[in-house]
N, C-alpha and C positions, 0 to 999 in steps of 0.2 A: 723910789725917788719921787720924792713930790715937787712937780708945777706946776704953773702957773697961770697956765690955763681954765677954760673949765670945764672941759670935757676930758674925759680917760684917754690918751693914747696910747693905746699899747702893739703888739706886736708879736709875732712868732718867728722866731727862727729854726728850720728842720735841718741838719747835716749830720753825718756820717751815714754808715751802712747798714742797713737792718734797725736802726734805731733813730729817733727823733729825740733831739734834745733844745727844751725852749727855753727860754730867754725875754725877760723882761726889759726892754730897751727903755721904756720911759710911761711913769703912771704920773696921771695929775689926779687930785682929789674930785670923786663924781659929784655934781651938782642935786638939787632936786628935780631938776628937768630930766637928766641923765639917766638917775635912779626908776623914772616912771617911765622912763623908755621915749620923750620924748622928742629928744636927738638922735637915737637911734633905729627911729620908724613910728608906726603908729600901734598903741599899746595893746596886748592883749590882755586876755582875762588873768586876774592876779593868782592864782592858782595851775595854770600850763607848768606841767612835770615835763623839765627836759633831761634825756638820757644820754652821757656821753660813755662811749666807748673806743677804750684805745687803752694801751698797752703801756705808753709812756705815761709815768706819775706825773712828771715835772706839769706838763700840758693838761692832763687832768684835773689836777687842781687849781690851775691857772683861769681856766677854761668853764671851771664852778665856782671860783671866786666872781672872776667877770661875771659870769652871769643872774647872777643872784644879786652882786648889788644893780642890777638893773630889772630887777624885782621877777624875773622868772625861779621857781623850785627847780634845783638842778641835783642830778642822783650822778653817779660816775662808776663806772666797770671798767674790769681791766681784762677782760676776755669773754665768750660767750658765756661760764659757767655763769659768771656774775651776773654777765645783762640778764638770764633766763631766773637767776633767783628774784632780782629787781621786779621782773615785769610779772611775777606768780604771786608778789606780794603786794605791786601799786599799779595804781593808772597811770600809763608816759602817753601824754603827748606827742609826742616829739621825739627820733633816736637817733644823734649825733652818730654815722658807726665807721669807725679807722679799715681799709682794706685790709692793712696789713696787721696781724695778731697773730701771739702764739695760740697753736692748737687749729680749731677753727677759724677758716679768713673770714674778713669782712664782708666778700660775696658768698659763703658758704652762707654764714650766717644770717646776711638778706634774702637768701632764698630760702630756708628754713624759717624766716620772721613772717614769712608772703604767707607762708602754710597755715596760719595760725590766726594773724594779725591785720590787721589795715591799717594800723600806727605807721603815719609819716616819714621815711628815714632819707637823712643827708649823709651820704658817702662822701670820706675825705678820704682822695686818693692824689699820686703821686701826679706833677703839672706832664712830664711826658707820658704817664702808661691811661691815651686814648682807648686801649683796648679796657682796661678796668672801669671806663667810663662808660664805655656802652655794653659792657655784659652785666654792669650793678643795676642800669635801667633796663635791660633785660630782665633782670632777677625778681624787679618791683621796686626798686630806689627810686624816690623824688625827685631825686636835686643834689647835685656832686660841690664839693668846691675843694679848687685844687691846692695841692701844700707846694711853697707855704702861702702863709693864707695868716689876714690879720683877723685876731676875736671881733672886731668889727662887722664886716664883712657878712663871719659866720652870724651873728646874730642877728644882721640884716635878713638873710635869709631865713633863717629859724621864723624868725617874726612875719614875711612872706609866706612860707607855708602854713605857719598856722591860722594866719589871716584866710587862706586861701582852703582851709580844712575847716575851718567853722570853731575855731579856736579864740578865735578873738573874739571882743567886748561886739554884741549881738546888736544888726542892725534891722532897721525898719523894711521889711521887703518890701521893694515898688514894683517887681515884674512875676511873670508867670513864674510857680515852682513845681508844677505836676503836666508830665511831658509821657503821652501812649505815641509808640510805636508799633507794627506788627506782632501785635499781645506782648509788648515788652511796657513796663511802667518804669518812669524815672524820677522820683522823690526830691526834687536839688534843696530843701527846706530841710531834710534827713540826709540828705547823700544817702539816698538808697537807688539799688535798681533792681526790678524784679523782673524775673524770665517770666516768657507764655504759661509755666508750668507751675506761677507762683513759689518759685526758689528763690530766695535773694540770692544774687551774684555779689560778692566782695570785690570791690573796685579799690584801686593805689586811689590816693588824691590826684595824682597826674593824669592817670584814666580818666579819672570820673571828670574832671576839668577839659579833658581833652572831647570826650563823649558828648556833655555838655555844649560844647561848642558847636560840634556835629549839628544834635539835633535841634539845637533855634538857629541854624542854616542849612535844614532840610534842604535839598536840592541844587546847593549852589555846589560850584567848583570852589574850594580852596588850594590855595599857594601851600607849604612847608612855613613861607615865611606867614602868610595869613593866621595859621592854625595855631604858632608860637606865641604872634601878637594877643592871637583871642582867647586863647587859654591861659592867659597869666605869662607875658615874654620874662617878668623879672625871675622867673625861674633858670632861667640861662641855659635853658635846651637849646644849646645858638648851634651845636658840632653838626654836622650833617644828616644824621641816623636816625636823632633823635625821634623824631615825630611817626618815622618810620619803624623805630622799634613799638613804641607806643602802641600803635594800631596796629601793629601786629599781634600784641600782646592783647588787644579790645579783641580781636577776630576769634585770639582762640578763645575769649570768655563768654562770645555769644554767638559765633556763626557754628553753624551745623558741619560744617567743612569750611576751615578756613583758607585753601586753595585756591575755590571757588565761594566768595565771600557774595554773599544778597545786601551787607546793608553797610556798608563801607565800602564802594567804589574803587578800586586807582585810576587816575586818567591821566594817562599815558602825555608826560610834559606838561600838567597843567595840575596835578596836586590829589587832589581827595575828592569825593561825593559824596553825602549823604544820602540814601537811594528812598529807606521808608519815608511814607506820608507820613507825617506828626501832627498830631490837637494838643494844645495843651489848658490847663485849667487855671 
């Protein structure tokens, strides 16, 4: 249906059981503003490959229609077989992935993506299963958002995270990007980080923005709500766990025992420390 508007509004609707069935409530014709993404955030680079996965057809090609005319390349799978042939043959940016799927779930298959990968993924999971929410950032997910949920929305965040991954149209750095801690090196110009023993460690984008934070507030106390604000809040780690799963997740990838943690703090009623000395260059 075409209006009158000028911007797209559209919508999804999710009902019955075991299956999602979507629905077009109302399209107006995309403008040139729209198309270049500049109604809907600010634009990344014209070649971001984004990957959706999810089981429903209807929503899949809904989902790569929207998205392409607002000028991201968008690929679409309908189960793990496919996401794995997809990403054996192209570069994804970016992996839209459904919890729920035949075969392998959506957290199976986040946790098998972790093993491999450090591609971005937004889990769509169900608005009441809390628990899907913090075992997929357990797993290595990004950034969740809940069904139902408008393409808008989704591609708000798509466009947050790749902004926030080094995905987007490349800015002029004005601050420090090369941070040593106790023989640990941290690249924020590469998103790299390198152990004592020169290994690179694979960090999520959440880590690595979380880490990040850490170290240019060497030694201060942060809040849970501090740590959201400074590492990118528009990611909507708002549930309670979040920041806690997180660093938990940093601990096991760089503490020796992470039990008893040397370089992530907790202090007891008052949030997080970052405990090494840091230089940076």
């Amino acid at each position: 249906m075409a209006g009158e508007g000028a911007d797209a509004s559209l919508h999804l609707e999710m009902q019955g059981t075991g299956q999602h069935m979507a629905r077009i409530l109302s399209c107006g014709s995309p403008t040139k503003d729209s198309l270049a993404g500049n109604r809907d955030g600010a634009p990344v680079k014209s070649d971001a490959h984004i990957l959706i996965v999810d089981d429903d057809k209807g929503i899949r090609d809904l989902l790569q229609e929207f998205f392409q005319k607002r000028g991201l390349h968008t690929s679409v799978a309908a189960d793990g077989t496919e996401m794995e042939t997809i990403l054996r043959r192209s570069h994804v940016d970016l992996i839209v992935l459904d919890v729920m799927l035949p075969g392998k779930s959506g957290l199976e298959l986040c946790r098998d993506l972790r093993a491999q990968y450090s591609t971005p993924i937004i889990m769509l999971t169900a608005v009441t299963e809390t628990t899907d929410r913090v075992v997929g950032l357990e797993m290595g997910a990004d950034d969740y958002v809940p069904k139902p949920f408008d393409p808008r929305e989704l591609l708000a965040r798509i466009r947050a995270v790749l902004r926030r991954n080094g995905a987007a149209e490349p800015k002029r750095a004005t601050t420090k990007q090369l941070y040593r801690f106790a023989g640990w090196t941290m690249d924020c110009s590469r998103r790299r980080l390198t152990a004592p023993d020169d290994v690179r460690v694979e960090l999520t984008m959440a880590e690595f923005n979380l880490l990040q934070t850490f170290v240019k507030s060497a030694g201060r106390v942060l809040t849970r709500d501090q740590l959201i604000e400074l590492s990118g809040g528009d990611s909507d780690y708002s549930f309670d766990r979040s920041i806690d799963i997180l660093v938990s997740r940093l601990r096991r990838k760089m503490e020796d025992d992470p039990k008893t943690p040397k370089l992530i703090l907790t202090v007891r009623s008052g949030g997080y420390q970052f405990l090494p000395e840091t230089t940076s260059e």
